[in-house]
N, C-alpha and C positions, 0 to 999 in steps of 0.2 A: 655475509655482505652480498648486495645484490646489484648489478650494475645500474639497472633502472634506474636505483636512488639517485646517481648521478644525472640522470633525466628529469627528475622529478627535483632535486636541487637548483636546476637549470629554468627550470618552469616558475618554480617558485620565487625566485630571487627578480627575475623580471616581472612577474607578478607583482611584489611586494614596492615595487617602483612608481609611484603615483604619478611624475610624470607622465610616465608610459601609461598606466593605466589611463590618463587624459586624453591622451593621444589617440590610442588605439582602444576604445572602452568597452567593443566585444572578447578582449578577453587575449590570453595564451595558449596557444594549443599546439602538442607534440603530434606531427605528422600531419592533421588534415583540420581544418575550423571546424567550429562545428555551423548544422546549415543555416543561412540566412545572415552570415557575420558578415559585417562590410568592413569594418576596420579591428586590422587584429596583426596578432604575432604570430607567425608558426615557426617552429624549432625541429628541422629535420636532423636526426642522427647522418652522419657523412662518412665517416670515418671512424675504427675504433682499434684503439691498440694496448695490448696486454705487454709489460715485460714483469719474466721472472727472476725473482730475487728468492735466494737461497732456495729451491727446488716448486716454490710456489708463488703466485702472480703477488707482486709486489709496489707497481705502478701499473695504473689504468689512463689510458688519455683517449678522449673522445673527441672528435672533429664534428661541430653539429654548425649547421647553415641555420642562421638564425634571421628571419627579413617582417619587418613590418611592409604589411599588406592591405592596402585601400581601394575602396571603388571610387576613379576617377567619378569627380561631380559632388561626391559626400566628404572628398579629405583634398587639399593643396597637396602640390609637391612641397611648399615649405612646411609643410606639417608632417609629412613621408620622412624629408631629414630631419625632422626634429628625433623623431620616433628615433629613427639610424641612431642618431646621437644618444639619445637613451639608451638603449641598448647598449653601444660602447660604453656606457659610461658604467655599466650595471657589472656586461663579462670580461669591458678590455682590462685588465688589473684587476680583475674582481677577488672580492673575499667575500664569502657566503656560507655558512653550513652545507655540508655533502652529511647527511646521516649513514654511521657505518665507516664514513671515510675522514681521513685530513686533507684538504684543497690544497694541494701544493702549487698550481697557479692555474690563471684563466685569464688568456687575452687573446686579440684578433691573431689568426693564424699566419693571413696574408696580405700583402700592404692592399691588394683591390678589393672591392665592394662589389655587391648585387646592387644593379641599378638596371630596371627594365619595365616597360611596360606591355602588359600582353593584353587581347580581347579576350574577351569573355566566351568558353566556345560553345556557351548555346546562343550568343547573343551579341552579334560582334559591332553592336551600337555600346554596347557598356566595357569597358578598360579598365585591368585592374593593376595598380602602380606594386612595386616590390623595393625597398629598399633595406637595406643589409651587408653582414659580411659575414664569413666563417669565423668562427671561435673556437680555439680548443680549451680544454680544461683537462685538469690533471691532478689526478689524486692518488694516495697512497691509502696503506692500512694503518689506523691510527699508532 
């Protein structure tokens, strides 16, 4: 088993969400967009925790910041929380395939959200909105 898979489970299941994919139509990306995306999801790993069970790792739970990401002028704020809402809808309670693993659960970690908007720093005439929350997910060995 490899832990990634639970990243790559994570990517996927938001992926496979056509709202979101409406929303945000440049795509999912773990860690950094890729260049030129103006509307998109990025899912940063946050936190990860290993406990063992009988002398070898038996639950995995990973804390990943999950925010759809738009360039103020190409997307609304009410199209920023639509996205939000997507997302919750995908990992708050989610059930999804983990390869390798069983999903013991996946939901927002903390009652607050990612809500901010920052300039652009090569270019601080263009604003890019962030909305989200953290999710943990949590899985065992089958």
């Amino acid at each position: 088993m490899d832990s990634a898979d639970i990243d790559a489970a994570v990517i996927a299941a938001l992926k496979a969400d056509s709202q979101l994919a409406a929303l945000m139509p440049d795509g999912v990306y773990f860690g950094i967009a890729q260049p030129g995306s103006t509307r998109f999801v990025v899912v940063a790993l946050f936190d990860s925790v290993d406990d063992d069970v009988f002398g070898g790792r038996g639950i995995e739970g990973n804390l990943y910041a999950v925010q759809a990401v738009g360039l103020g002028g190409l997307v609304t704020l009410a199209n920023m929380r639509a996205a939000a809402k997507r997302i919750d809808v995908v990992l708050g309670d989610g059930t999804f395939p983990v390869t390798g693993y069983a999903l013991m659960a996946s939901y927002r970690d903390e009652p607050g959200r990612i809500v901010r908007s920052d300039p652009d720093p090569l270019d601080a005439s263009m604003i890019w909105h962030h909305y989200g929350a953290n999710y943990r997910v949590e899985v065992t060995r089958p």
